[in-house]
PQR file of N, CA, C, O and H, with PARSE charges and radii, in Angstrom:
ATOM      1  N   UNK A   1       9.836 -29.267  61.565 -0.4000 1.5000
ATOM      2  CA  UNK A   1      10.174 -28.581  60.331 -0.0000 2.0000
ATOM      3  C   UNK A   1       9.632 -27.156  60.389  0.5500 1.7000
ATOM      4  O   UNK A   1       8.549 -26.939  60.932 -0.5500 1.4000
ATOM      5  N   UNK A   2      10.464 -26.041  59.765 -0.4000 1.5000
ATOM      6  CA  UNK A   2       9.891 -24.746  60.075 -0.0000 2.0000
ATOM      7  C   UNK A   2       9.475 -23.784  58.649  0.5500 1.7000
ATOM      8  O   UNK A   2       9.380 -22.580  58.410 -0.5500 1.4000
ATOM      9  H   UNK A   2      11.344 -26.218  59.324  0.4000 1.0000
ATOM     10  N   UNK A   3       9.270 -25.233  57.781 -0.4000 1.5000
ATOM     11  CA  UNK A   3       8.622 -24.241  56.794 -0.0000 2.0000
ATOM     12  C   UNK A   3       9.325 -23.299  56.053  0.5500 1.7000
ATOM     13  O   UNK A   3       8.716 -22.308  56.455 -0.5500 1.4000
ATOM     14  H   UNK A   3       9.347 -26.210  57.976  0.4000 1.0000
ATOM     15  N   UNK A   4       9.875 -23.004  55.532 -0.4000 1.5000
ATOM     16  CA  UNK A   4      11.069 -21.796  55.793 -0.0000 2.0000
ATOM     17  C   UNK A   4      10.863 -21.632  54.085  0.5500 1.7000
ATOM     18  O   UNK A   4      10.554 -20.571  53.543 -0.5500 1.4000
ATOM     19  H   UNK A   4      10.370 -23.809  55.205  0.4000 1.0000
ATOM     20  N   UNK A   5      11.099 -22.888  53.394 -0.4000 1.5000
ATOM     21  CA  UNK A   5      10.611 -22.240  51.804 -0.0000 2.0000
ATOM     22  C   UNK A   5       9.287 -22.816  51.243  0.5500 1.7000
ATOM     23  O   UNK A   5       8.985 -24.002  51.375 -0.5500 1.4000
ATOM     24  H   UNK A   5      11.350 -23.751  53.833  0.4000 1.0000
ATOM     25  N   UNK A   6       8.584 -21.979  50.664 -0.4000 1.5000
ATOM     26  CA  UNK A   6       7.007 -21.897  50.387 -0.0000 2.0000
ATOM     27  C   UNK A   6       7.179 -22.017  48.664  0.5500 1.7000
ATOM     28  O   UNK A   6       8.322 -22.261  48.276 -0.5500 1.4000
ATOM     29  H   UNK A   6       8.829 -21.016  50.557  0.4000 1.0000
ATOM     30  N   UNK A   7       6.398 -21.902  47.904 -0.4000 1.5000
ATOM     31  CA  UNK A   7       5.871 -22.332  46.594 -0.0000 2.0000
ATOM     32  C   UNK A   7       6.482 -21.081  45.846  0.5500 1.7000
ATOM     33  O   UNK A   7       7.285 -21.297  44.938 -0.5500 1.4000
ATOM     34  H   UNK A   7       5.470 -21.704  48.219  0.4000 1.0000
ATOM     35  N   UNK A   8       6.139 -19.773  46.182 -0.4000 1.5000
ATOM     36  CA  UNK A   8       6.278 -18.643  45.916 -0.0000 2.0000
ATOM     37  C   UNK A   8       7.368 -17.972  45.710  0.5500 1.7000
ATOM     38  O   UNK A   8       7.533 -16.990  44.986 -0.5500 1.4000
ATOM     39  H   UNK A   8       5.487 -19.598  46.920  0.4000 1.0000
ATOM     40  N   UNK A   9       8.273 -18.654  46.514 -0.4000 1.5000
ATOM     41  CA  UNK A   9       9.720 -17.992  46.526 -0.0000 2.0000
ATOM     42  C   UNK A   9      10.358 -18.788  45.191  0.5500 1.7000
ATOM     43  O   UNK A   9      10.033 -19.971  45.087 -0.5500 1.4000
ATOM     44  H   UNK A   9       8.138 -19.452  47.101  0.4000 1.0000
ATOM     45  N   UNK A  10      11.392 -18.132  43.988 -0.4000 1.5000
ATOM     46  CA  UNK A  10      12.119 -18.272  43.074 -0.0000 2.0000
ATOM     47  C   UNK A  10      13.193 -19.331  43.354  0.5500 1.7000
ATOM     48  O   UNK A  10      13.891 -19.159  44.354 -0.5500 1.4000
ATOM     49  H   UNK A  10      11.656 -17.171  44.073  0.4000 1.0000
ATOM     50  N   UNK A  11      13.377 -20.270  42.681 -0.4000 1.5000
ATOM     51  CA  UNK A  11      14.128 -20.867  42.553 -0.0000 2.0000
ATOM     52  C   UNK A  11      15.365 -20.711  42.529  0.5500 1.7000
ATOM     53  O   UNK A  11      16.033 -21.510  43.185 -0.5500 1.4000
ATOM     54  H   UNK A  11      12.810 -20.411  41.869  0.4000 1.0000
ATOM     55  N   UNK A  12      16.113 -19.550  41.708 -0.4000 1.5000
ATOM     56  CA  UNK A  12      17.520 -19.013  42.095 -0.0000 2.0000
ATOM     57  C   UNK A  12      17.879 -18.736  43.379  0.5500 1.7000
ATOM     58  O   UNK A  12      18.940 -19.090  43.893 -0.5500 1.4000
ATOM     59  H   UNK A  12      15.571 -18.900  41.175  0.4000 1.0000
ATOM     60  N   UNK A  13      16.784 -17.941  44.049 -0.4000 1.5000
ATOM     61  CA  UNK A  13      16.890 -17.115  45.194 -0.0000 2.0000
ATOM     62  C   UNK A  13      17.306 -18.311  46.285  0.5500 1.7000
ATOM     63  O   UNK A  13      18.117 -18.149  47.197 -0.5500 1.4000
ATOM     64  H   UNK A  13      15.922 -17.653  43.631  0.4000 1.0000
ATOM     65  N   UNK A  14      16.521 -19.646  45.977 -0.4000 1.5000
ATOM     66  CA  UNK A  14      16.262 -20.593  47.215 -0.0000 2.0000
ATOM     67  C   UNK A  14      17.875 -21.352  46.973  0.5500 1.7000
ATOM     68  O   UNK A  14      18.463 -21.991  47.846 -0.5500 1.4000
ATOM     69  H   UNK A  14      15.863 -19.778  45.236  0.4000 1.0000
ATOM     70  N   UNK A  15      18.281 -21.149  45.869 -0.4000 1.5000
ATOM     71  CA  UNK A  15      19.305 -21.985  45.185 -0.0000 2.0000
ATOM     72  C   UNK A  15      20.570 -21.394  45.758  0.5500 1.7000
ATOM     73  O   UNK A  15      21.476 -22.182  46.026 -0.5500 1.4000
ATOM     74  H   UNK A  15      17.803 -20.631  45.160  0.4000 1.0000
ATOM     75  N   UNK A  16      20.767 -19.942  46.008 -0.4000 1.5000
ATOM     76  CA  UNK A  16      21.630 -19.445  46.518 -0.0000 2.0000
ATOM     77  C   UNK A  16      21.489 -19.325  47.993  0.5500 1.7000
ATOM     78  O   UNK A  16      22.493 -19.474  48.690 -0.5500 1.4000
ATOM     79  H   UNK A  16      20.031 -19.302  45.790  0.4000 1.0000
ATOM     80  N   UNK A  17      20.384 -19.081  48.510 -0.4000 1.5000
ATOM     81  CA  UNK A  17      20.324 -19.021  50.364 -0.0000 2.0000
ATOM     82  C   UNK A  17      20.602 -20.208  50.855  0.5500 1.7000
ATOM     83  O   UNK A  17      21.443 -20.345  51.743 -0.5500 1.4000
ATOM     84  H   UNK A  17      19.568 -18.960  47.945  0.4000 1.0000
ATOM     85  N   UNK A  18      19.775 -21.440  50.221 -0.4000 1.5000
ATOM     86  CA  UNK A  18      19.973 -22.882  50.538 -0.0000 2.0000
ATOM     87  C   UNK A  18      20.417 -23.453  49.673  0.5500 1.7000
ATOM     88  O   UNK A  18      19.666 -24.186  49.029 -0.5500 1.4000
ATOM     89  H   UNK A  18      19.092 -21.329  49.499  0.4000 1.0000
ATOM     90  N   UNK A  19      22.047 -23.329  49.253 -0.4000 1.5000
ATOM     91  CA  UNK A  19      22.384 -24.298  47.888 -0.0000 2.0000
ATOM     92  C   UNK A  19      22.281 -26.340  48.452  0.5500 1.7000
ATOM     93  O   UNK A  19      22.372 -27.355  47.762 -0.5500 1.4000
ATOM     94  H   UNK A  19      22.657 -22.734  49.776  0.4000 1.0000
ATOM     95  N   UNK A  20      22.064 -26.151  49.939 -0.4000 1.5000
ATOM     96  CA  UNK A  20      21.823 -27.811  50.040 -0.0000 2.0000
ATOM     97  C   UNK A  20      20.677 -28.397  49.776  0.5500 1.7000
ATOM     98  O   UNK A  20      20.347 -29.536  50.103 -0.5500 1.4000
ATOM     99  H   UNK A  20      21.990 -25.326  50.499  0.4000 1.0000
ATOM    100  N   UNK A  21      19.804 -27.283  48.925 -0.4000 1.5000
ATOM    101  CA  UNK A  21      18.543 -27.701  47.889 -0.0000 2.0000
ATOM    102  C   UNK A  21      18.756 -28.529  46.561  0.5500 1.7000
ATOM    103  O   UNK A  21      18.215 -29.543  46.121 -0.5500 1.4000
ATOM    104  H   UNK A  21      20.072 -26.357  48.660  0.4000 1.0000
ATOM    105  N   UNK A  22      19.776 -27.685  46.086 -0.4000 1.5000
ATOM    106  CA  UNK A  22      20.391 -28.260  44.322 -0.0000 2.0000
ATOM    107  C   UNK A  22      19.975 -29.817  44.440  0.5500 1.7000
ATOM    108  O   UNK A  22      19.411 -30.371  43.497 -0.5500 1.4000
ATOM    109  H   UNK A  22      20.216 -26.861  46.444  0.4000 1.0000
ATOM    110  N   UNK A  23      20.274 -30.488  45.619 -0.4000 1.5000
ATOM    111  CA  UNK A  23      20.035 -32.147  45.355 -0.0000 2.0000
ATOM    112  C   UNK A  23      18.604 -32.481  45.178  0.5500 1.7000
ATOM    113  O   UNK A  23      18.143 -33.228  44.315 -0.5500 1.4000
ATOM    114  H   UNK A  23      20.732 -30.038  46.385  0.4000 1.0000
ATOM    115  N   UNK A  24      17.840 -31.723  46.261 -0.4000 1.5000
ATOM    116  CA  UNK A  24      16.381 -31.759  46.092 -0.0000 2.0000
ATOM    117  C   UNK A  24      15.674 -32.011  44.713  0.5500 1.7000
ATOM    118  O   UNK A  24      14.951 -32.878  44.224 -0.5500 1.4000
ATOM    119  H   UNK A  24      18.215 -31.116  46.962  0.4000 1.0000
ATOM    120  N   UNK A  25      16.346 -30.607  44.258 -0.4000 1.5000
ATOM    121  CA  UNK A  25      15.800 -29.922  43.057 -0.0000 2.0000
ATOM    122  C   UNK A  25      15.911 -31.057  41.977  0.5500 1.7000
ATOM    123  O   UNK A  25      15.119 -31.421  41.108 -0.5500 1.4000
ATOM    124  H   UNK A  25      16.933 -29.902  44.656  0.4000 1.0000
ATOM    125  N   UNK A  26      16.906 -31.400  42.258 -0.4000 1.5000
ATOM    126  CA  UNK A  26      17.417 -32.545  40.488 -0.0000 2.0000
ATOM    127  C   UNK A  26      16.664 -33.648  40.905  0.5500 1.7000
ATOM    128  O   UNK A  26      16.103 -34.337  40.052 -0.5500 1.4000
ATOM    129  H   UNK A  26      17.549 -31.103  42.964  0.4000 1.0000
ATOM    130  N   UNK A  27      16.540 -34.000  42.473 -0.4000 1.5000
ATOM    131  CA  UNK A  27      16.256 -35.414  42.650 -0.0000 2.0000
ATOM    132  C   UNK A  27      14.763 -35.500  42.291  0.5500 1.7000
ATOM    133  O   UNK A  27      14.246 -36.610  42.422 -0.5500 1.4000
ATOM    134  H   UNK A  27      16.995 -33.440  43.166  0.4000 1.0000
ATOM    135  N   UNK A  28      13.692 -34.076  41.681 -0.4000 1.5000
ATOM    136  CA  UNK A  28      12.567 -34.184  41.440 -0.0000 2.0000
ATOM    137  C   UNK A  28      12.523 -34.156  39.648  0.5500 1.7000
ATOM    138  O   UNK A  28      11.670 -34.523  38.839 -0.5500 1.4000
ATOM    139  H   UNK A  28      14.112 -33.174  41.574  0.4000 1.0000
ATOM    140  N   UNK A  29      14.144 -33.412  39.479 -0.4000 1.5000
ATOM    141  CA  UNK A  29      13.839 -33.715  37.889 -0.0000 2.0000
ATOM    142  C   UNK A  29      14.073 -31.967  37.632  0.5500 1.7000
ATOM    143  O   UNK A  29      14.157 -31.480  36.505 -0.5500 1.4000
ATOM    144  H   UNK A  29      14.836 -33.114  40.136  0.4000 1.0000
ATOM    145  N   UNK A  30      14.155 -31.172  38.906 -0.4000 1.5000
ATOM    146  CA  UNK A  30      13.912 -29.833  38.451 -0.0000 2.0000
ATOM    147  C   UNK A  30      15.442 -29.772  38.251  0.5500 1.7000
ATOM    148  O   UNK A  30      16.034 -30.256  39.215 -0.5500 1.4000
ATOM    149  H   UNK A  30      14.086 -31.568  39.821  0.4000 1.0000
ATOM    150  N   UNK A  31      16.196 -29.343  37.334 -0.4000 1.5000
ATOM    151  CA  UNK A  31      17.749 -29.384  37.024 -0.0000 2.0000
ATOM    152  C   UNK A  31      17.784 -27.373  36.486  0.5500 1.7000
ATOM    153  O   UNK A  31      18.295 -26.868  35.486 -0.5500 1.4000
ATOM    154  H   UNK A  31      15.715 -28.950  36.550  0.4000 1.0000
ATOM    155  N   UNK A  32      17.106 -26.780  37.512 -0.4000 1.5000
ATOM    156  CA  UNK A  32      17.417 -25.317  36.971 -0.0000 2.0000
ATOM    157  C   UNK A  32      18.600 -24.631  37.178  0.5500 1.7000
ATOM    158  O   UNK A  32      19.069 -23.685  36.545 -0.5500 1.4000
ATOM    159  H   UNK A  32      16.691 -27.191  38.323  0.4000 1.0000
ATOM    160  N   UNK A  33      19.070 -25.288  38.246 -0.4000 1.5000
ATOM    161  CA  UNK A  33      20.475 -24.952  38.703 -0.0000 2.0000
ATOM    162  C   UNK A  33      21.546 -25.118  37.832  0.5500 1.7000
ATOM    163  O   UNK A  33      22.510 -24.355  37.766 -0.5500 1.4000
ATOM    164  H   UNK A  33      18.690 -26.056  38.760  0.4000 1.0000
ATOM    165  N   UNK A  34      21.372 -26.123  37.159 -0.4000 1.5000
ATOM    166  CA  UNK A  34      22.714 -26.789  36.148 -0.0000 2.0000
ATOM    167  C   UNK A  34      21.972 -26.773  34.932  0.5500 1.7000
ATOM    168  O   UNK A  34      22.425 -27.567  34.107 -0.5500 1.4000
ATOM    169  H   UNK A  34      20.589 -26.743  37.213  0.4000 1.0000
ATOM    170  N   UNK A  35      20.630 -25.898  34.421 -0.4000 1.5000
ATOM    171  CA  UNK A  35      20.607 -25.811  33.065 -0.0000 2.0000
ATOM    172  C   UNK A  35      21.326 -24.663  32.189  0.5500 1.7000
ATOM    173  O   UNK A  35      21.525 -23.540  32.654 -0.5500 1.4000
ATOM    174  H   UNK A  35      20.262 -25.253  35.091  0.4000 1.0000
ATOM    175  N   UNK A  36      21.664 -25.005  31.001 -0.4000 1.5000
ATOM    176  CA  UNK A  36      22.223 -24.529  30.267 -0.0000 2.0000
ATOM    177  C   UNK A  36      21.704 -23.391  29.814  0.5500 1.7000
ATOM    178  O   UNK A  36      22.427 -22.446  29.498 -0.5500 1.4000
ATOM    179  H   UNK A  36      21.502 -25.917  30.623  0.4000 1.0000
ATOM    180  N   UNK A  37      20.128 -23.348  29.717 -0.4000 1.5000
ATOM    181  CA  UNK A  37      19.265 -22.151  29.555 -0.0000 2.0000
ATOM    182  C   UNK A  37      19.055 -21.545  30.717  0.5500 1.7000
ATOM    183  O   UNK A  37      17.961 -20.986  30.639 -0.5500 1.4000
ATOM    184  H   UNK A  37      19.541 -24.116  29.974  0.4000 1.0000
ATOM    185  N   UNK A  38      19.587 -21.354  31.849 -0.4000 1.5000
ATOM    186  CA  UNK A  38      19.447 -20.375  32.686 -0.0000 2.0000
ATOM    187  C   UNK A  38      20.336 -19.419  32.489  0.5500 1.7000
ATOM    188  O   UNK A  38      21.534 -19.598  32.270 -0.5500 1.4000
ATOM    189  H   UNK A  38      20.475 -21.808  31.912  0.4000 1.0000
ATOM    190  N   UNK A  39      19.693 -18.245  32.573 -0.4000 1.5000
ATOM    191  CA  UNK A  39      19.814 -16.791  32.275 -0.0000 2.0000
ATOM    192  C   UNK A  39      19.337 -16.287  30.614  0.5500 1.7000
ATOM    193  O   UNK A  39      19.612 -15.260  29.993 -0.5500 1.4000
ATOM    194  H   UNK A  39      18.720 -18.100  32.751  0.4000 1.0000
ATOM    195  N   UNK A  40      18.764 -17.129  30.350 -0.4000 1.5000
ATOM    196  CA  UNK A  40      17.882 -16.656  28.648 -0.0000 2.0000
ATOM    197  C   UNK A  40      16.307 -17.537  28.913  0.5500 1.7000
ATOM    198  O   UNK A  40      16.275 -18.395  29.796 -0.5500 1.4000
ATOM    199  H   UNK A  40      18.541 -17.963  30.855  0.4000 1.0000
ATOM    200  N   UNK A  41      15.459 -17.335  28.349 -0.4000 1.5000
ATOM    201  CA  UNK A  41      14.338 -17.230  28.639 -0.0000 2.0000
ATOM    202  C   UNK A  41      14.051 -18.742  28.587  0.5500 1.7000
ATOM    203  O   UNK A  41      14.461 -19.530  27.734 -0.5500 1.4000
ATOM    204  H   UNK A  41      15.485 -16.638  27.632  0.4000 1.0000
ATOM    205  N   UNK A  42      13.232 -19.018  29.708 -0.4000 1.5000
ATOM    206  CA  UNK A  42      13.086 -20.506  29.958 -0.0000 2.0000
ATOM    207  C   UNK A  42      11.648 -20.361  29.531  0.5500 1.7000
ATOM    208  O   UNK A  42      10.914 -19.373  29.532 -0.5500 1.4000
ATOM    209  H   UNK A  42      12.899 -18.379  30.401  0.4000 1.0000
ATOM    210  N   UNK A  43      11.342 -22.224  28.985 -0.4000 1.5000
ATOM    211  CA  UNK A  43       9.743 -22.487  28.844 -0.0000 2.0000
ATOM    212  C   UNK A  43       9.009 -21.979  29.917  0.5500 1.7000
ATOM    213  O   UNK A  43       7.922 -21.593  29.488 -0.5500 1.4000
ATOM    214  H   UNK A  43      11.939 -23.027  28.984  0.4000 1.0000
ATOM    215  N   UNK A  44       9.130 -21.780  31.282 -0.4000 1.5000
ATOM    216  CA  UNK A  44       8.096 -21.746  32.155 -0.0000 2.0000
ATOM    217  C   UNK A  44       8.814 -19.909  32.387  0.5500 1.7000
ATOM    218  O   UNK A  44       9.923 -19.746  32.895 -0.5500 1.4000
ATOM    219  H   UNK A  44      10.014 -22.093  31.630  0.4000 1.0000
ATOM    220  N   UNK A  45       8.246 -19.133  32.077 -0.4000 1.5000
ATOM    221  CA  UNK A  45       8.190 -17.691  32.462 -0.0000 2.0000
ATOM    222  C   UNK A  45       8.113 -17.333  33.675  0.5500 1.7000
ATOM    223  O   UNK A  45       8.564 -16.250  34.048 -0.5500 1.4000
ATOM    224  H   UNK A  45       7.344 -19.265  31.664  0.4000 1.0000
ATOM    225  N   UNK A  46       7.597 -18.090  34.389 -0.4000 1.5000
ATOM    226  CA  UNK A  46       7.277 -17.867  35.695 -0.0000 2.0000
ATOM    227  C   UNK A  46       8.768 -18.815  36.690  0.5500 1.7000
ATOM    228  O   UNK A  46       8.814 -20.029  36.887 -0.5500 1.4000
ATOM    229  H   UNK A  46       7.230 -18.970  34.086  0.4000 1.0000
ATOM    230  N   UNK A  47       9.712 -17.867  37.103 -0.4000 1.5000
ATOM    231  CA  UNK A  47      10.479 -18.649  38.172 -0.0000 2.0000
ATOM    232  C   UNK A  47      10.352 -18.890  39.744  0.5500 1.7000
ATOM    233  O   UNK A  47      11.306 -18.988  40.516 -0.5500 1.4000
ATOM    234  H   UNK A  47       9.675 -16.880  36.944  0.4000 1.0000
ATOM    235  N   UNK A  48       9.466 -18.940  39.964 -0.4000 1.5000
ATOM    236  CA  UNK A  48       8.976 -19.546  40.755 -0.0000 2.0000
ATOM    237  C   UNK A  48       8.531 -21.411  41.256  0.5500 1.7000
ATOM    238  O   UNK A  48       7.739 -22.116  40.631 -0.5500 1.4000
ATOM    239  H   UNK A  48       8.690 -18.861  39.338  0.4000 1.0000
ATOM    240  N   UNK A  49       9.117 -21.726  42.204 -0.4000 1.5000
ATOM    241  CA  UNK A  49       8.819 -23.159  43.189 -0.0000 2.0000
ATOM    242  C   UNK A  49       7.443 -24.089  42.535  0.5500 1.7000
ATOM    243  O   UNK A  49       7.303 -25.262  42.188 -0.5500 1.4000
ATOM    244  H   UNK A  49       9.760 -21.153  42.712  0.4000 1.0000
ATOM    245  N   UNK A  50       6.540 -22.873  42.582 -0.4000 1.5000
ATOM    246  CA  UNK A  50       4.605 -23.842  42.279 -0.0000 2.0000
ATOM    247  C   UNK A  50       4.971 -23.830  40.925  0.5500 1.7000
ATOM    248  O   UNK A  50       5.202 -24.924  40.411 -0.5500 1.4000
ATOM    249  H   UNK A  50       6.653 -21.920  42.864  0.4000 1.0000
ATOM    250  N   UNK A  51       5.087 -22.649  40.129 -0.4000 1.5000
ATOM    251  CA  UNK A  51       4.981 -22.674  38.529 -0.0000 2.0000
ATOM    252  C   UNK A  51       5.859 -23.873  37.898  0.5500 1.7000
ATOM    253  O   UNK A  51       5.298 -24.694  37.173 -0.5500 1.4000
ATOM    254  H   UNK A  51       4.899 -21.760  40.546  0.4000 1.0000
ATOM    255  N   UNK A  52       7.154 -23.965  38.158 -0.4000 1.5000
ATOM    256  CA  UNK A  52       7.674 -24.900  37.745 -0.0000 2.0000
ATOM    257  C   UNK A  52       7.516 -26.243  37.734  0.5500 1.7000
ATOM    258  O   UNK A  52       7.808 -27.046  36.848 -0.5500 1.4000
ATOM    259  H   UNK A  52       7.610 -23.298  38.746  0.4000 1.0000
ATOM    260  N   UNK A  53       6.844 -26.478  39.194 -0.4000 1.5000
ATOM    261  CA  UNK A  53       6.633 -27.737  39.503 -0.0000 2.0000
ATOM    262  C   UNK A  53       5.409 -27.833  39.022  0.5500 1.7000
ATOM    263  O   UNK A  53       5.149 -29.032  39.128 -0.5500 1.4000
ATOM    264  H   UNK A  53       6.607 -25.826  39.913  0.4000 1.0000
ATOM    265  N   UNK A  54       4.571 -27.341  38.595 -0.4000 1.5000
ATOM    266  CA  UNK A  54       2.993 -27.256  38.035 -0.0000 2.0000
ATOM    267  C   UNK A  54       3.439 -27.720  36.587  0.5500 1.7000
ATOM    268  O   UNK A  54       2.998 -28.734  36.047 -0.5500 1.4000
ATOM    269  H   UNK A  54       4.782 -26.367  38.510  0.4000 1.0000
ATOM    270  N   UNK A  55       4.589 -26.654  35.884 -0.4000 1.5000
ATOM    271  CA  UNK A  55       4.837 -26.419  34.610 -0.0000 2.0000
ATOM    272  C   UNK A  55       5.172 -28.424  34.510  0.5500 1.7000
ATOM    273  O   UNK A  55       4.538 -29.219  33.815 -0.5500 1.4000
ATOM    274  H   UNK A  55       4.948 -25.830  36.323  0.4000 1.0000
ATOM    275  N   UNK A  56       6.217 -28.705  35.348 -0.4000 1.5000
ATOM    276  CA  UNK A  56       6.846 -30.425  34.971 -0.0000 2.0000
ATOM    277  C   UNK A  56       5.854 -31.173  35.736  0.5500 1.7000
ATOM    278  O   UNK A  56       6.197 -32.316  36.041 -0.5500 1.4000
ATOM    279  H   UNK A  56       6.732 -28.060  35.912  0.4000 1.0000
ATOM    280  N   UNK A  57       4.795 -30.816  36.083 -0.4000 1.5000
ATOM    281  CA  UNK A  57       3.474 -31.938  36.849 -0.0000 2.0000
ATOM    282  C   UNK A  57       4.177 -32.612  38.046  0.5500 1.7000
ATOM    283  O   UNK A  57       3.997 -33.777  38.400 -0.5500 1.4000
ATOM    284  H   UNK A  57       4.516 -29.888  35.835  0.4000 1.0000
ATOM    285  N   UNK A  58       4.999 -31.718  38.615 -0.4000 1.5000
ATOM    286  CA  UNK A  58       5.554 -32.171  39.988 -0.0000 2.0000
ATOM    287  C   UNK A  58       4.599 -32.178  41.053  0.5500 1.7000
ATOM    288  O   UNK A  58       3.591 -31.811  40.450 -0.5500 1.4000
ATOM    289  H   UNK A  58       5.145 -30.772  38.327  0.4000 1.0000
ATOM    290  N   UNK A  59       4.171 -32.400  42.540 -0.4000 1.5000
ATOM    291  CA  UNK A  59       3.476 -32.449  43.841 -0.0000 2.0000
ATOM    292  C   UNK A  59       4.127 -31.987  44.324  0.5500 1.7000
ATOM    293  O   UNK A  59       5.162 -32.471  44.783 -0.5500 1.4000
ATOM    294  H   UNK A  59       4.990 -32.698  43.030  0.4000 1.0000
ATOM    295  N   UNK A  60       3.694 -30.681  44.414 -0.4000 1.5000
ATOM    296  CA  UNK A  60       4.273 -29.357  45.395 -0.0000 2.0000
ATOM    297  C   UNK A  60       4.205 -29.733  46.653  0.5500 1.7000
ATOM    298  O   UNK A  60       5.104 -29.231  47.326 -0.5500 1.4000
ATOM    299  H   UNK A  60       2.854 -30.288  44.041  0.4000 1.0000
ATOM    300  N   UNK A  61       3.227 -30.675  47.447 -0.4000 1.5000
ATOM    301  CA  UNK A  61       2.856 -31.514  48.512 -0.0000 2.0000
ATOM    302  C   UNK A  61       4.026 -32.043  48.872  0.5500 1.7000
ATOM    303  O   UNK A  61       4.435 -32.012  50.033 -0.5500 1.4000
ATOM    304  H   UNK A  61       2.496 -31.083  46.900  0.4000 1.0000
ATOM    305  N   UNK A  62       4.713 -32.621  47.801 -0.4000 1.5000
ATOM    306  CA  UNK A  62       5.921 -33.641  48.049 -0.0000 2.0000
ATOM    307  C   UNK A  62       6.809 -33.095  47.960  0.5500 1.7000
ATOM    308  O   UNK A  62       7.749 -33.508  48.640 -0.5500 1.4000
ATOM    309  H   UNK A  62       4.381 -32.646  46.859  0.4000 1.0000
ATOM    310  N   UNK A  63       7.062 -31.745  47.002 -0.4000 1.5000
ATOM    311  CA  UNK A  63       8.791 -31.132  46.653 -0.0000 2.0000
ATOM    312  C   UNK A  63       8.898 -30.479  48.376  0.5500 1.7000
ATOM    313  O   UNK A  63       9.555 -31.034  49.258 -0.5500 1.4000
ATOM    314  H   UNK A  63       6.298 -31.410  46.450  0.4000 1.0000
ATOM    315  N   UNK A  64       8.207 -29.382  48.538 -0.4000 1.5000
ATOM    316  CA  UNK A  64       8.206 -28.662  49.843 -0.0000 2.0000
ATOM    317  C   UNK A  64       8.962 -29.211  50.939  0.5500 1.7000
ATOM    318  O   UNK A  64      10.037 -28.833  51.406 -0.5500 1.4000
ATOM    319  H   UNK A  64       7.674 -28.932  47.822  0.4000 1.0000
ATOM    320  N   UNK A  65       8.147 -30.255  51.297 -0.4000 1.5000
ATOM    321  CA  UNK A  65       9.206 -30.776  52.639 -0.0000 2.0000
ATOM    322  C   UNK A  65      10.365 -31.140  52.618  0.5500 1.7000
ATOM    323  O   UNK A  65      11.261 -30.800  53.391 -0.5500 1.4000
ATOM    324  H   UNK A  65       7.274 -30.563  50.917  0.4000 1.0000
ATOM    325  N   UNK A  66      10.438 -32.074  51.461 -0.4000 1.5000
ATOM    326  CA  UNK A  66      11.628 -32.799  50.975 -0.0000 2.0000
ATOM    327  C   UNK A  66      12.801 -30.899  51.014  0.5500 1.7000
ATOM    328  O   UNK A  66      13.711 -30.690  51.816 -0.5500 1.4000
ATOM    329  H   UNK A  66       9.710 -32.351  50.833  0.4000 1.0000
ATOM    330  N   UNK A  67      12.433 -30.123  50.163 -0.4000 1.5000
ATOM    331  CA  UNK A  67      13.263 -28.594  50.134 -0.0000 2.0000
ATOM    332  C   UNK A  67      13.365 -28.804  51.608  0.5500 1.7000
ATOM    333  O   UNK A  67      14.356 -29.423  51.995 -0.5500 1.4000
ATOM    334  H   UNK A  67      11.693 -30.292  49.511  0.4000 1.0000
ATOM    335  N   UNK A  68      12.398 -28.339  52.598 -0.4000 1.5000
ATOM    336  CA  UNK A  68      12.768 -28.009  53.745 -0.0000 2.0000
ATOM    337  C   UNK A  68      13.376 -29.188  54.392  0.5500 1.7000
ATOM    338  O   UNK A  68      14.586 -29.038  54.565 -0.5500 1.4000
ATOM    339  H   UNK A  68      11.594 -27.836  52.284  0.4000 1.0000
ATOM    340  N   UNK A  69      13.154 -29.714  54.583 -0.4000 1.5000
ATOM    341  CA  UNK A  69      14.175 -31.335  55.480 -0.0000 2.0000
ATOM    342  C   UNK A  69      15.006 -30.893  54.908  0.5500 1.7000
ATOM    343  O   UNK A  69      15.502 -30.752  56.026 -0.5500 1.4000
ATOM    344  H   UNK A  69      12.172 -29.836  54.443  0.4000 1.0000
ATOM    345  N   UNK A  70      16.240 -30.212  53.772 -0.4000 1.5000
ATOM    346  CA  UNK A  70      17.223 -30.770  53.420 -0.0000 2.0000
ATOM    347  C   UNK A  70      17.839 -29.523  53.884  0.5500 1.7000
ATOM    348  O   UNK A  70      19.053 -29.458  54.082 -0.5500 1.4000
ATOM    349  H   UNK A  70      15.837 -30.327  52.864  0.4000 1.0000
ATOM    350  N   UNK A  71      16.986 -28.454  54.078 -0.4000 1.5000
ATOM    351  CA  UNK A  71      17.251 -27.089  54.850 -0.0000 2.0000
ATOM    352  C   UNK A  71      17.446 -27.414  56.569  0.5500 1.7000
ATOM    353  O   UNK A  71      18.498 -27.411  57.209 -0.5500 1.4000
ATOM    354  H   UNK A  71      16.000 -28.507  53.917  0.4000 1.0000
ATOM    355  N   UNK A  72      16.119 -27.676  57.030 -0.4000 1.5000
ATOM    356  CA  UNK A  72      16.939 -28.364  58.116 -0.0000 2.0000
ATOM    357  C   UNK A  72      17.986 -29.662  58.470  0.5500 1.7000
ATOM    358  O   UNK A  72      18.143 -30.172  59.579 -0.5500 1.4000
ATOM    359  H   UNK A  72      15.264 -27.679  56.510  0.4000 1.0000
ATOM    360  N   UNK A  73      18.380 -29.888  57.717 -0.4000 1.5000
ATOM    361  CA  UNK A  73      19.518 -31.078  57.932 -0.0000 2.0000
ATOM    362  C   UNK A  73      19.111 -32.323  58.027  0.5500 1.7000
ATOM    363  O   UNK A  73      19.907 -33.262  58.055 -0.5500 1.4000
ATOM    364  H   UNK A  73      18.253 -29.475  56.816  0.4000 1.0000
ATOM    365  N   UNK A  74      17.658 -32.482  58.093 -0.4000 1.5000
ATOM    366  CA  UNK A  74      17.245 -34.000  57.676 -0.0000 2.0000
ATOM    367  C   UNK A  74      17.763 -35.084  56.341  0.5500 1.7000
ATOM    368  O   UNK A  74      17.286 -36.215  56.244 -0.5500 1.4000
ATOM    369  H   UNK A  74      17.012 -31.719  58.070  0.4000 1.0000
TER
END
């Protein structure tokens, strides 16, 4: 695995370079891709990977790889 998305990087950004994340994302509960409040001000201010997953008490331990495996084709 090469690591490729980190905590830090925005969620849109990762959503558009790697849209074969979107499954990731929902399959943790994070549904930013298909919320209705994206593009007007979301509860978590911060769009960012850690904040969000901090904000819904996700394991950044656990989202990370799962993002990257699905980046590399695992």
């Amino acid at each position: 695995m090469n690591h490729i998305i980190t905590g830090d990087m925005d969620i849109e950004d990762v959503l558009k370079r790697y849209p074969e994340t979107r499954e990731v994302f929902s399959s943790f509960g994070l549904h930013c891709a298909d919320c209705i409040a994206e593009g007007f001000d979301c509860f978590v201010s911060q769009k960012d990977i850690a904040s969000r997953a901090d904000y819904y008490g996700l394991f950044l331990d656990k989202l990370l790889p799962a993002l990257n495996a699905a980046v590399d084709g695992q």
